[in-house]
C-alpha positions in Angstrom: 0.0 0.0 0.0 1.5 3.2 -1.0 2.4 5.8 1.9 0.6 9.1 2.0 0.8 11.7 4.4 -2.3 13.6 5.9 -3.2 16.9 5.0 -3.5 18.5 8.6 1.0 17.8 7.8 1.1 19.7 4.5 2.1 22.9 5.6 5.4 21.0 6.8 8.5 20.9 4.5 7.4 16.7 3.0 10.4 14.6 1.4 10.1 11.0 -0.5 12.3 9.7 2.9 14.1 10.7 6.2 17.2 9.3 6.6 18.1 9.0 10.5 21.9 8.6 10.8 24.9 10.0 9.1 27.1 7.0 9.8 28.1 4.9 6.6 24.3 3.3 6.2 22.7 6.4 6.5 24.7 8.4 4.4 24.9 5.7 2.1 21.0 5.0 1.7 20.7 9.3 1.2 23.4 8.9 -1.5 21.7 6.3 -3.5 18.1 7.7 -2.8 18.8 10.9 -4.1 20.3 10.0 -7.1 17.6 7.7 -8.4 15.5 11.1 -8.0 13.9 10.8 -4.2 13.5 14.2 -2.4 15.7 13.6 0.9 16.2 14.4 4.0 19.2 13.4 6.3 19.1 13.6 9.9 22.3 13.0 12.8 22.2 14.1 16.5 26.4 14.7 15.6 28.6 15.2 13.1 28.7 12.9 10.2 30.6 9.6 11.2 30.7 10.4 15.0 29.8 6.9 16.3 30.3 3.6 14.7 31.8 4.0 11.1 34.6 5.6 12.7 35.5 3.1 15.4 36.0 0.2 13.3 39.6 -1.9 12.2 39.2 0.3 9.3 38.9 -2.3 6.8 37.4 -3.0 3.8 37.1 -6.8 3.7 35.3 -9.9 2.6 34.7 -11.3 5.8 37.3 -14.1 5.9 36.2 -15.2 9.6 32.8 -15.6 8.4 33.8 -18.8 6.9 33.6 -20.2 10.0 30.2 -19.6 10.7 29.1 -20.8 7.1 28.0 -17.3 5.9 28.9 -18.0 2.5 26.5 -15.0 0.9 28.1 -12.7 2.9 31.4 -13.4 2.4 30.9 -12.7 -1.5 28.9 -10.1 -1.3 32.0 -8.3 0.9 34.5 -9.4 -1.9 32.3 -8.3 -4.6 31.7 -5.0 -2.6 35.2 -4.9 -1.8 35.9 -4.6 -5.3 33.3 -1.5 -6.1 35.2 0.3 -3.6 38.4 0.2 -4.9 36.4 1.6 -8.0 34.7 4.2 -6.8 36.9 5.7 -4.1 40.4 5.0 -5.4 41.8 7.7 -3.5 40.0 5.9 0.3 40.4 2.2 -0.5 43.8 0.6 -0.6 45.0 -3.1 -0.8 46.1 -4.4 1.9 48.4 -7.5 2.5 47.6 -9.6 5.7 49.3 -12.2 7.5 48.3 -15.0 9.4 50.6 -16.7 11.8 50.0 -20.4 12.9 51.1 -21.5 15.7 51.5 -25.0 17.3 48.1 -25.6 19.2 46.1 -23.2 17.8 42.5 -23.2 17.5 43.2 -23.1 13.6 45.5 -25.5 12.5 47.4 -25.1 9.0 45.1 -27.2 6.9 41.9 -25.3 8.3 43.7 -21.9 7.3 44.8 -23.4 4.0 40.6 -24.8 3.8 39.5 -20.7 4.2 42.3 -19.7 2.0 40.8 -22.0 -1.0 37.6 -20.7 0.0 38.0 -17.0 -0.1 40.4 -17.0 -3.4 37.4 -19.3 -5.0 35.0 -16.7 -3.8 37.0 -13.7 -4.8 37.4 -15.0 -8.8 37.5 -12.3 -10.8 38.0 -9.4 -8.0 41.7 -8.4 -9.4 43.4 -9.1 -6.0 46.1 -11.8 -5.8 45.5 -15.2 -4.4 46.8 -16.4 -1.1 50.2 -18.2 -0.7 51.0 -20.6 2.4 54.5 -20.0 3.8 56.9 -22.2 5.9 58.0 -20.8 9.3 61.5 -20.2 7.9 60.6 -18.3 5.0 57.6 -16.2 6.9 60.8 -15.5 9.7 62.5 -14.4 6.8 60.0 -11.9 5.4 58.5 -10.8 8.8 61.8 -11.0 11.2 59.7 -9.6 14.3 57.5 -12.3 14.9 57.6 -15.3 17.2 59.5 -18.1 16.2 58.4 -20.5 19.0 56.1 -23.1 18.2 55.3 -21.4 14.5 54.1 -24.0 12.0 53.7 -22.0 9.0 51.6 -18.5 8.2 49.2 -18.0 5.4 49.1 -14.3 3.5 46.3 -12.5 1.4 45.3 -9.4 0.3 41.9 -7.7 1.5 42.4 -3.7 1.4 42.2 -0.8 4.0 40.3 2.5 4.5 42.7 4.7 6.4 39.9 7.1 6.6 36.4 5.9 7.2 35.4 9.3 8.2 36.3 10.6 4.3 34.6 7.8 2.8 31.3 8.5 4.7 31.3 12.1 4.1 31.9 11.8 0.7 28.6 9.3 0.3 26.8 12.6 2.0 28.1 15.1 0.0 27.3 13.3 -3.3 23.8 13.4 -1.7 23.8 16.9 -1.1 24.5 17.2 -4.6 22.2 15.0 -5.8 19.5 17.7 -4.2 19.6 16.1 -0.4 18.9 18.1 2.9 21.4 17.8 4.9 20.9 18.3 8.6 24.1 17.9 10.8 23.6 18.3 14.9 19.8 17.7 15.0 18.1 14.8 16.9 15.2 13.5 16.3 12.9 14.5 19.3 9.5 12.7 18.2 7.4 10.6 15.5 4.8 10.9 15.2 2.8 7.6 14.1 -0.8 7.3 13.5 -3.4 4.8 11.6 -0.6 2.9 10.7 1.8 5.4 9.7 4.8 7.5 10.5 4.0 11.4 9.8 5.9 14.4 11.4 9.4 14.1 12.8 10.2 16.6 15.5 13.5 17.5 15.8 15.6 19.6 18.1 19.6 21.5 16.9 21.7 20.2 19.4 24.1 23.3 19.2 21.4 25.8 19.3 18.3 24.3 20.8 15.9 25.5 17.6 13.1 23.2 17.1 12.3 22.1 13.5 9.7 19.8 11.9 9.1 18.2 8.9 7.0 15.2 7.6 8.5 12.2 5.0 6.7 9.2 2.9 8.9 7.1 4.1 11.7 6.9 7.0 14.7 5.0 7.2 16.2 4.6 10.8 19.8 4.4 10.3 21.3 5.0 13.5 23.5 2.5 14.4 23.9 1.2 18.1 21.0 4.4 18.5 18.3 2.7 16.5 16.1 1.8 19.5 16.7 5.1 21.1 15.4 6.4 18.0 12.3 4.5 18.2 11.9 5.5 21.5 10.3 8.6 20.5 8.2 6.9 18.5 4.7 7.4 19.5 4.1 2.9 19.6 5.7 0.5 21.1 8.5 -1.2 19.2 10.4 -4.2 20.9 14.3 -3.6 20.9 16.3 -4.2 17.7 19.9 -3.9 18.9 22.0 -6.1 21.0 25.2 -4.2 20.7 28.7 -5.8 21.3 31.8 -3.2 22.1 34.8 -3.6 19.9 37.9 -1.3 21.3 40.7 -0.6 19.3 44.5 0.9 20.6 46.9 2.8 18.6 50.8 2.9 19.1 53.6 3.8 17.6 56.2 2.1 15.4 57.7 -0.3 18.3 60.8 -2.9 17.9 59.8 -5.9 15.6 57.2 -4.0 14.6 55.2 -6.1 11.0 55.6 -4.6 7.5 52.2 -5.9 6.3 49.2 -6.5 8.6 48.5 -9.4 11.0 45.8 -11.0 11.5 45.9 -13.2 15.1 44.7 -16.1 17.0 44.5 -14.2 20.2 45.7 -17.3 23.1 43.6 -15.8 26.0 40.4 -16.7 24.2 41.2 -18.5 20.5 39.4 -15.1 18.9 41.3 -13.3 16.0 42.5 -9.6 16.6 44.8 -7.7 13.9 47.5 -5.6 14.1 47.8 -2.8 11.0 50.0 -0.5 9.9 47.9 2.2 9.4 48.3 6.0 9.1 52.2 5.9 10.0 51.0 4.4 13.2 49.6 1.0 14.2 45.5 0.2 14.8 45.9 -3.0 17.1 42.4 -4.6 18.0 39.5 -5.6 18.1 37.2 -6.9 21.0 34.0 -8.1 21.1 32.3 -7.6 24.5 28.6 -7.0 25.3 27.5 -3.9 26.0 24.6 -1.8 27.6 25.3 1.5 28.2 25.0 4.8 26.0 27.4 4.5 23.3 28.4 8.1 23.1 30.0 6.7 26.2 31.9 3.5 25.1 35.7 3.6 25.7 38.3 1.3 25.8 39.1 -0.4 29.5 42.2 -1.2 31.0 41.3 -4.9 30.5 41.0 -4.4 26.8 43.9 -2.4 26.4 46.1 -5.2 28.6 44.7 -7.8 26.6 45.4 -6.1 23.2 48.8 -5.3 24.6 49.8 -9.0 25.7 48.7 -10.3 23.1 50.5 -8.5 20.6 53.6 -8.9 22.4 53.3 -12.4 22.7 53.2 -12.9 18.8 56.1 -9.6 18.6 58.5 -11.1 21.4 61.1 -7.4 21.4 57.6 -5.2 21.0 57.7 -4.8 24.9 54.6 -2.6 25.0 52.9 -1.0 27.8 49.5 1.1 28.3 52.3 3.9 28.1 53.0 3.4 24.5 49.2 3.6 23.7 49.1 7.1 21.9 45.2 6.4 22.4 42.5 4.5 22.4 38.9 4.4 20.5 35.5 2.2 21.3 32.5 1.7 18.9 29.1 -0.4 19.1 28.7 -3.2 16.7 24.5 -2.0 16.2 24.3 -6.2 16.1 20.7 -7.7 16.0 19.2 -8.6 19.8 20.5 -11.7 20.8 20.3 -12.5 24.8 22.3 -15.5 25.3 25.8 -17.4 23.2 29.2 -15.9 21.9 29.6 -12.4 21.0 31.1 -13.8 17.7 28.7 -16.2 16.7 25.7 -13.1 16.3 25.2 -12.2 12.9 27.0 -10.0 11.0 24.5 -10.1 8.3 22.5 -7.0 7.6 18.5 -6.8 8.5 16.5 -4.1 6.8 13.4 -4.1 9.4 9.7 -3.1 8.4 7.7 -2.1 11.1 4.5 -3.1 9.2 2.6 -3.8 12.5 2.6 -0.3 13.7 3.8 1.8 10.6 4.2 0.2 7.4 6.5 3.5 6.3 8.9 2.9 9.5 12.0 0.8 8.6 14.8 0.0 10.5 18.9 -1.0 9.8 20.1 -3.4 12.1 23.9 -4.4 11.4 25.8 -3.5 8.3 29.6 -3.2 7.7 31.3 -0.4 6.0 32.3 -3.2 3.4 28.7 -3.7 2.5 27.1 -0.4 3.0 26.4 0.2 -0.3 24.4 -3.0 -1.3 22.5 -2.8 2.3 21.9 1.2 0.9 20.4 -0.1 -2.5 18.5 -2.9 -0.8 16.8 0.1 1.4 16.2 2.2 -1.5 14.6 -0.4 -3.6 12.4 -1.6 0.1 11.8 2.2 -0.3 10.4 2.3 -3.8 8.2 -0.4 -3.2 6.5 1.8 0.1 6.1 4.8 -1.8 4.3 2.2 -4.7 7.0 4.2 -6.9 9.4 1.9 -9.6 12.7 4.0 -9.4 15.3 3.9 -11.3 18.1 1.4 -11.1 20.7 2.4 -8.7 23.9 3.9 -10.1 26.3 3.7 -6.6 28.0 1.0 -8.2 29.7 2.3 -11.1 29.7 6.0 -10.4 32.7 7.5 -8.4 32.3 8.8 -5.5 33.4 13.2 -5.3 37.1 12.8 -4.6 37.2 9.3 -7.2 38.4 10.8 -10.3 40.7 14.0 -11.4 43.6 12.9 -9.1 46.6 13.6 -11.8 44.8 17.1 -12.5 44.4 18.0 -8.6 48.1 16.8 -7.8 49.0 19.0 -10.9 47.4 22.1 -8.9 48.8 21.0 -5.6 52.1 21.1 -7.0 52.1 24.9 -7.5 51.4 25.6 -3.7 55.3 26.3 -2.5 54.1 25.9 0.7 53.0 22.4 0.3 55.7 19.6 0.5 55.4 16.7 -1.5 54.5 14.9 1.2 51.9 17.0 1.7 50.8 16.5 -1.6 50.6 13.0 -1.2 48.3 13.7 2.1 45.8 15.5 0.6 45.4 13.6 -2.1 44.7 10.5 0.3 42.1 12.5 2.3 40.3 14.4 -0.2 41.4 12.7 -4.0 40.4 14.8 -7.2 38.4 17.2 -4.5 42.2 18.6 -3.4 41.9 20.7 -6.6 39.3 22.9 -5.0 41.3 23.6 -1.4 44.5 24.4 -4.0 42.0 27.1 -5.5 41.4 28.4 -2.4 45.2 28.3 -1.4 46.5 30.5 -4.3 43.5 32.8 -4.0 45.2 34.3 -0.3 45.5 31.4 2.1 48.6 29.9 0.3 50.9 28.6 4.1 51.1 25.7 5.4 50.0 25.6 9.3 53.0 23.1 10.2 56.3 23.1 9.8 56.8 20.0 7.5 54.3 21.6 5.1 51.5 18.9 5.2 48.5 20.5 6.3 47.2 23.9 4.4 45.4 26.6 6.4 43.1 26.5 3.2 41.5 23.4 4.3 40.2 24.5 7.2 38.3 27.1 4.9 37.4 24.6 2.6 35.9 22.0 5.6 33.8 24.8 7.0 32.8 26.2 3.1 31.9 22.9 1.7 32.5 20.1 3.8 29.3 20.6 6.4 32.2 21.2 9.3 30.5 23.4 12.6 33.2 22.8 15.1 36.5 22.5 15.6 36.3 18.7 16.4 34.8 18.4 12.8 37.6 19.9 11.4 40.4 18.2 13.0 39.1 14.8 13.5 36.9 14.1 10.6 37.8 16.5 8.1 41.2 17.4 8.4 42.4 14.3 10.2 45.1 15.6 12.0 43.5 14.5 15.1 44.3 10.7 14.2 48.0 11.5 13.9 49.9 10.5 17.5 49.5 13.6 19.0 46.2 14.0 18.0 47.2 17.4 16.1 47.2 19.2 19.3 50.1 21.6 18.3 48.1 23.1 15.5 44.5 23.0 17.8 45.2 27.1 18.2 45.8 28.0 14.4 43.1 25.9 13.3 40.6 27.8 15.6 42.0 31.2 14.6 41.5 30.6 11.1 37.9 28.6 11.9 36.5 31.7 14.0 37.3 34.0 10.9 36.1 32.0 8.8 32.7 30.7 10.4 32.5 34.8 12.2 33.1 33.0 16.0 33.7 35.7 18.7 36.4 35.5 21.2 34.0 33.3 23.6 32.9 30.7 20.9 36.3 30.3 19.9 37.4 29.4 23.6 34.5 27.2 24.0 35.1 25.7 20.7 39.2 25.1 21.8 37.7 23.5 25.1 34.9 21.1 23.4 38.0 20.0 21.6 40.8 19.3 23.9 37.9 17.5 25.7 37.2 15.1 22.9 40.5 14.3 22.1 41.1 13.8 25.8 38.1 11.6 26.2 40.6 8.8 23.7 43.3 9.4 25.7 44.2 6.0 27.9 43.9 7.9 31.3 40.6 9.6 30.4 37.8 8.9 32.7 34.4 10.8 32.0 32.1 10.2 29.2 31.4 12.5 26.6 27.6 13.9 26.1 26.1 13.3 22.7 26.5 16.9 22.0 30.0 17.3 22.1 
């Protein structure tokens, strides 16, 4: 039955669909629904990729582990996905090279690894990535030196690929939906909806930076809001039973340290037979991740000291002269897996399987995410579009995600070309902005030679111009947007907290901040970046 929407709601602002969330499904979904031609609306209590997206291994992967639990779909769907990536978002998505170490009394011996290495190459025919190649213990010592050589039996390696930057590769699936004609509504939550004879109506919502109230009514609305879905449905007016059984997965990051890997590793943690990883990953190294149930507000998930201890031993056990300590952690981040509800077995045996939930029994125009993985947002986002088109009784057009690149996918030569003439910028720094922004880098080089042409460190890497450029055309209202998901200094080791001062002079002329925002602004981000600091202690609000 086609959704309408009752007249005594005409006078407010209507779209096709309200997406809730800016994480990777949300801003995913708004991508592909505005470009088949669906008046959209997007809706996030934060910044875009504030919560989950951003606290994951940062991979892009088919799923290797899922083997185990015979999800065979979604292990090729990954790879195939996995592939489209690399497509569309050259400039995001890298290969990656992994090792797996086997040891003597492992939970997986060699021939099971060899089994899932068969398996993934079979399913990953025709993706252009190398197959995987089983090495002795003496030649895997001779390529990785740092590793244990006690009890090693023999190590498997493959390729699966990394995004360095999750928090790039969502905003740039928002931004081609704001081009494509979507709304874009940054720091609003949704306050109330408003469901009656069968259907979901008005949205309330509330700025959480200013404290304006809004409204506005959609044909259909898509809750997309990760580990906040049944918060979201809280303020529904029915009664929805709970969606999300969320599991906690921490992640610590630390310097280059003595037998440090060249490629990545992928473990059989001892302590409990589940696999962790170790990456190399933006001149640093992501170790983690854990899998713990959680309850509490995940604006407040952090890492604990048990985590971090467990991270840290087990990495030194497989890197003998690492000789880590919760000292070396530079710091720490926690998401929430938004996992379907599931009250009792293992963390790792829920699903990691995708569930696009209709609530037909009290709004028939109401659907839910449950799960996803940034490896398969895309297809979950056209499956929601197309379960869309069917509520709006509309036949769309076909969905063109797939093949078309993403903002910064294309024009790289031509943008490094235009870097190049910055004299400020090192070639390094070329090199970094062409990672974080791709063919997009050619607009912050415009703005660079039209009077913000310096560099705001000494090594020439990071350009005052893109602090005008995150705030002009990136969606950026604070300084934590601009450091740690635009800019993404605040990922470095220090967290960028040497160039915190400029950034905010530049930001407050830029954005017209007084004296007093600009302070408050500098203290809501020292507090942030605090908040991933090993020895922080309080939770952060939502709002922050």
């Amino acid at each position: 039955m086609t959704a309408t929407i009752s007249s005594q709601d005409k006078a407010r602002p209507h779209f096709d669909i309200a997406v809730i969330g800016a994480g990777v499904n949300g801003a995913g979904i708004a991508r592909d629904a505005a470009l088949r031609g669906l008046k959209t609306v997007v809706i996030e209590q934060n910044d875009v990729c504030s919560g989950t997206s951003a606290w994951s291994s940062r991979l892009i992967h088919g799923g290797l582990r899922y083997l185990e639990y015979a999800e065979i779909p979604l292990v090729y769907e990954s790879l195939h996905e996995r592939r489209t990536l690399r497509t569309i978002a050259p400039h995001l998505v890298q290969p990656l090279r992994i090792n797996i170490p086997i040891y003597a009394g492992a939970k997986r011996p060699p021939w099971m690894i060899r089994l899932g290495m068969l398996s993934y190459d079979l399913l990953s025919l025709g993706k252009k990535m190398p197959g995987h190649e089983m090495l002795g213990a003496a030649a895997f010592i001779e390529q990785e030196p740092g590793v244990r050589k006690e009890g090693l039996r023999a190590a498997a390696r493959y390729f699966d690929a990394q995004v360095t930057f999750a928090e790039r590769l969502v905003l740039e699936n928002l931004l081609a939906a704001a081009a494509a004609g979507a709304d874009v509504r940054l720091y609003e939550r949704v306050a109330a909806i408003d469901i009656a004879n069968g259907l979901a109506g008005a949205i309330e919502t509330t700025d959480t930076l200013t404290g304006d109230r809004r409204s506005l009514s959609a044909s259909v609305i898509v809750n997309a809001a990760g580990p906040w879905v049944d918060e979201v449905l809280g303020v529904a007016t029915a009664d929805i039973p709970r969606l999300i059984g969320g599991t906690k997965g921490s992640h610590i990051i630390v310097g280059r340290f003595d037998g440090a890997p060249r490629d990545a590793f992928y473990i059989e943690a001892e302590a409990d037979g589940r696999p962790f990883f170790v990456i190399p990953w933006n001149g640093l190294y992501l170790i983690g991740t854990t899998d713990i149930r959680y309850t509490g507000s995940p604006a407040d998930a952090r890492a604990s000291r048990e985590e971090m201890d467990y991270l840290i031993s087990e990495t030194n056990r497989v890197f003998p002269s690492a000789g880590l300590t919760v000292d070396d952690v530079h710091y720490t981040y926690a998401g929430i897996r938004p996992l379907p509800y599931q009250e009792k077995g293992p963390e790792s045996a829920i699903t990691r399987k995708h569930i696009i939930e209709v609530h037909s029994d009290v709004a028939r125009n109401l659907v839910s995410i449950i799960g996803g993985k940034l490896t398969t947002y895309r297809h979950l986002a056209e499956q929601a579009v197309d379960r869309a088109g069917k509520i709006l009784g509309r036949r769309l057009p076909e969905c063109r995600t797939g093949d078309t690149p993403l903002p910064g996918g294309w024009g790289l030569e031509e943008a490094r070309d235009a870097l190049r003439q910055i004299p400020a910028l090192s070639t390094e720094g070329v090199d970094r902005l062409l990672s974080i922004y791709g063919g997009r880098s050619r607009e912050i080089a415009d703005i660079a030679l039209d009077g913000m042409p310096d560099a705001l460190d000494e090594r020439g890497r990071v350009l005052e111009a893109e602090v005008a450029f995150a705030i002009r055309h990136e969606f950026a209202r604070t300084l934590a947007d601009i450091v740690h998901r635009r800019l993404m200094i605040g990922l470095a080791a220090d967290q960028g907290r040497l160039l915190y001062d400029r950034v905010a002079d530049i930001a407050a002329g830029e954005a017209g901040w007084d004296e007093e925002r600009r302070g408050d602004e500098l203290e809501a981000l020292r507090r942030y970046s605090d908040f991933l600091k090993p020895e922080a202690g309080q939770g952060l609000s939502a709002g922050v």
